[in-house]
C-alpha positions in Angstrom: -14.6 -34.0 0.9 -10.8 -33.3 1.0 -11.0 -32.2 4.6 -13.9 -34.8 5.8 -10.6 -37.7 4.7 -7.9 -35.4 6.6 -10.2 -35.4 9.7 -10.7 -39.0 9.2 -7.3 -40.2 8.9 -6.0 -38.3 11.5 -8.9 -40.1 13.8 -7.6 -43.1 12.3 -4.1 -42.4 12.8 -5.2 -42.4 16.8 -3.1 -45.3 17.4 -5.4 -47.6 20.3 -2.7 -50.3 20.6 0.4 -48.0 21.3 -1.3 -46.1 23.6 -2.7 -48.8 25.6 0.6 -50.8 25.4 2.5 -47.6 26.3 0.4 -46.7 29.4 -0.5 -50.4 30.3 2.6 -52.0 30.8 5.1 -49.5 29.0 5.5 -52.1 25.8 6.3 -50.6 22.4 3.9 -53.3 20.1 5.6 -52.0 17.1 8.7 -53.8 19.0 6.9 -57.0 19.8 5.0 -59.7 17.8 4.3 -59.2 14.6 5.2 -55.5 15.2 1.2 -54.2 14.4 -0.3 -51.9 16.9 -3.5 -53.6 16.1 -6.0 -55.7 18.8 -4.6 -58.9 17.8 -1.1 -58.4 18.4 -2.1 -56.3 21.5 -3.9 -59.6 22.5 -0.8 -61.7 22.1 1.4 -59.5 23.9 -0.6 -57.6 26.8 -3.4 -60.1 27.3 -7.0 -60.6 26.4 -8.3 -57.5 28.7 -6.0 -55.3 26.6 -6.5 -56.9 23.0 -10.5 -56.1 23.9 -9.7 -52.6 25.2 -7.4 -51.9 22.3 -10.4 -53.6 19.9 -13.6 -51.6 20.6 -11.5 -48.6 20.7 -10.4 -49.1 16.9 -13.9 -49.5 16.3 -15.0 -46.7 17.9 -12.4 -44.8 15.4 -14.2 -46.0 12.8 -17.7 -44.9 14.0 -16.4 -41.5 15.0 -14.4 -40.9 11.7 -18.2 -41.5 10.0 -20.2 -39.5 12.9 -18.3 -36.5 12.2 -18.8 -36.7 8.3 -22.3 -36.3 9.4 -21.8 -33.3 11.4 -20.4 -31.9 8.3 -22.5 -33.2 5.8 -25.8 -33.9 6.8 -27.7 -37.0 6.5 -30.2 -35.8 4.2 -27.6 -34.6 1.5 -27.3 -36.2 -1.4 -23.3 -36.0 -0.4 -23.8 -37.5 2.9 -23.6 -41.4 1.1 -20.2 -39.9 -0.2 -19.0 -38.2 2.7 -19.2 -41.5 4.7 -17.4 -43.5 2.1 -14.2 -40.4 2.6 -14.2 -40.8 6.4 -14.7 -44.4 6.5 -11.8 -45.0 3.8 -9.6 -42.2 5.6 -10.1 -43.9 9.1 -8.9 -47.2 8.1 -5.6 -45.9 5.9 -4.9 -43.8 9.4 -5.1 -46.7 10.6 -3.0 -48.9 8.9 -0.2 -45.9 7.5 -0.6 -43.5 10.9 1.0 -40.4 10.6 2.1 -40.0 13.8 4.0 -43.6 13.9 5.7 -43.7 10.9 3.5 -45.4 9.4 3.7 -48.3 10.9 -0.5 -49.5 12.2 -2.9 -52.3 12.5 -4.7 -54.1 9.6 -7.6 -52.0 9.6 -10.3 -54.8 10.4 -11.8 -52.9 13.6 -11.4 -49.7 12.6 -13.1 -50.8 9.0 -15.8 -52.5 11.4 -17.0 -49.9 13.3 -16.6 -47.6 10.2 -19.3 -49.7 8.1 -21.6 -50.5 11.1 -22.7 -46.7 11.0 -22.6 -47.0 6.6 -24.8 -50.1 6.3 -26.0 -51.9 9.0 -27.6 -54.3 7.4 -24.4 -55.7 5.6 -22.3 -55.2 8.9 -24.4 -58.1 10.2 -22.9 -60.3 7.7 -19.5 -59.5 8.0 -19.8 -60.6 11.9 -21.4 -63.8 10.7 -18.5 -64.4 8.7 -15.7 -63.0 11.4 -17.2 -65.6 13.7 -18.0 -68.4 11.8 -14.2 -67.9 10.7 -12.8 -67.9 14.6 -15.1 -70.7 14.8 -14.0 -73.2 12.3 -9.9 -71.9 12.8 -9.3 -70.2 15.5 -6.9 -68.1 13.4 -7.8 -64.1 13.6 -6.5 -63.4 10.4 -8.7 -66.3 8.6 -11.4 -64.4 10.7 -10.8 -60.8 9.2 -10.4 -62.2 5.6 -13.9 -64.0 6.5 -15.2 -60.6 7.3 -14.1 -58.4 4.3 -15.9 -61.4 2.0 -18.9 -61.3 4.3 -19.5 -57.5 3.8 -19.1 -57.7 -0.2 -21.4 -60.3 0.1 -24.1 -59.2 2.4 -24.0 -56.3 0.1 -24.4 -57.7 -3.0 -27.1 -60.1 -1.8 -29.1 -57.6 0.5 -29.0 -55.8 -2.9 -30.1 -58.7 -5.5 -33.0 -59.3 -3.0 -34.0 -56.0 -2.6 -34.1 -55.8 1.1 -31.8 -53.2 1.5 -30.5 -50.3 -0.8 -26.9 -48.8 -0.5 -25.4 -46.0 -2.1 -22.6 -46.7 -4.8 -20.6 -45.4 -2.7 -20.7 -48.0 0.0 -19.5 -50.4 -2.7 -16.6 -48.4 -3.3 -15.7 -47.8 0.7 -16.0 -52.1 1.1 -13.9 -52.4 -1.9 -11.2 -50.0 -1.2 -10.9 -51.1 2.9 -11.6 -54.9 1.8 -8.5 -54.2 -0.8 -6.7 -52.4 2.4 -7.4 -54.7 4.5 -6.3 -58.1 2.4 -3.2 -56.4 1.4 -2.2 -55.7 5.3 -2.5 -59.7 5.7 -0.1 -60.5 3.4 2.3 -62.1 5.9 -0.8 -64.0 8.0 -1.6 -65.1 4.3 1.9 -66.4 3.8 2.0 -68.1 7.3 -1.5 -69.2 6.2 -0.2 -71.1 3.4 2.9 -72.4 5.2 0.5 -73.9 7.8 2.8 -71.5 10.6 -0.2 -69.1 11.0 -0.7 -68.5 15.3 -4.3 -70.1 16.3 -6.2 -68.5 19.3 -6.3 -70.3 22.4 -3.6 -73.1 20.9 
């Protein structure tokens, strides 16, 4: 499992926004903004075609951080539900702590989102709902992400309590730990949440 999380983080620590910032226009993002290599600062700075770009790449780290878990843990093991977990939980801390930029990353949602899409499907759906019922209603990204990490705790637990969908502990523990990672990375959108300073989308 150790080496399933090294693999994973250095996937994770793949940084999307500095490379497309770099190569698009030669802009440092850890120098602009709110200093996050992550889509929404990428969309702020380098413009909606690059925020996307940068966007579904971090969720393709995610995905790919899970994928080659399975490679190495196949899907039939009774370690497999664990081995996700690692790699999904190691892609998102590469993601937000990335080795190879001093530690200094995104807030994890995309990455997290691509990671759980591949762990439980049925949940993932929820977390969407919630992502875009949140852009919906505020227009603010990070009310959006915050949305999401609730949504997948709760599609879980209800999919669960229904029955309509059984997940391994472990998936618990992976929502948990990135939702925990991912809320802790917002603590400044929170604060300008609360100061009513937070940027909106499309303002």
């Amino acid at each position: 499992m150790g080496m399933i999380g090294l693999v994973a983080y250095a996937v994770g620590s793949l940084s999307s926004g500095y490379l497309v910032g770099k190569l698009y226009r030669n802009v440092a993002l850890r120098r602009v903004g709110s200093g996050s290599t992550g889509a929404t600062n990428t969309f702020r700075n380098l413009g909606p075609g690059a925020g996307v770009l940068v966007a579904l790449l971090d969720v393709l780290k995610g995905a790919a951080a899970v994928w080659i878990a399975r490679q190495i843990v196949p899907a039939g093991s009774g370690l497999a539900p664990v081995a996700d977990a690692v790699a999904a939980i190691g892609a998102v801390v590469g993601h937000c702590w990335p080795a190879f930029l001093e530690g200094r990353g995104g807030r994890g949602v995309a990455t997290g989102f691509g990671a759980f899409l591949f762990i439980a499907t049925s949940a993932w759906a929820a977390a969407v709902i919630a992502f875009v019922l949140g852009m919906a209603f505020t227009r603010m990204v990070s009310v959006a992400s915050l949305a999401s990490v609730a949504g997948a705790l709760a599609g879980y637990l209800v999919l669960t309590w229904l029955g309509l969908a059984t997940f391994h502990p472990a998936t618990l523990v992976f929502v948990l730990v990135a939702g925990g990672i991912i809320v802790w990375r917002h603590r400044p959108n929170i604060e300008r949440i609360m100061r009513g300073a937070e940027p909106r989308v499309l303002s």
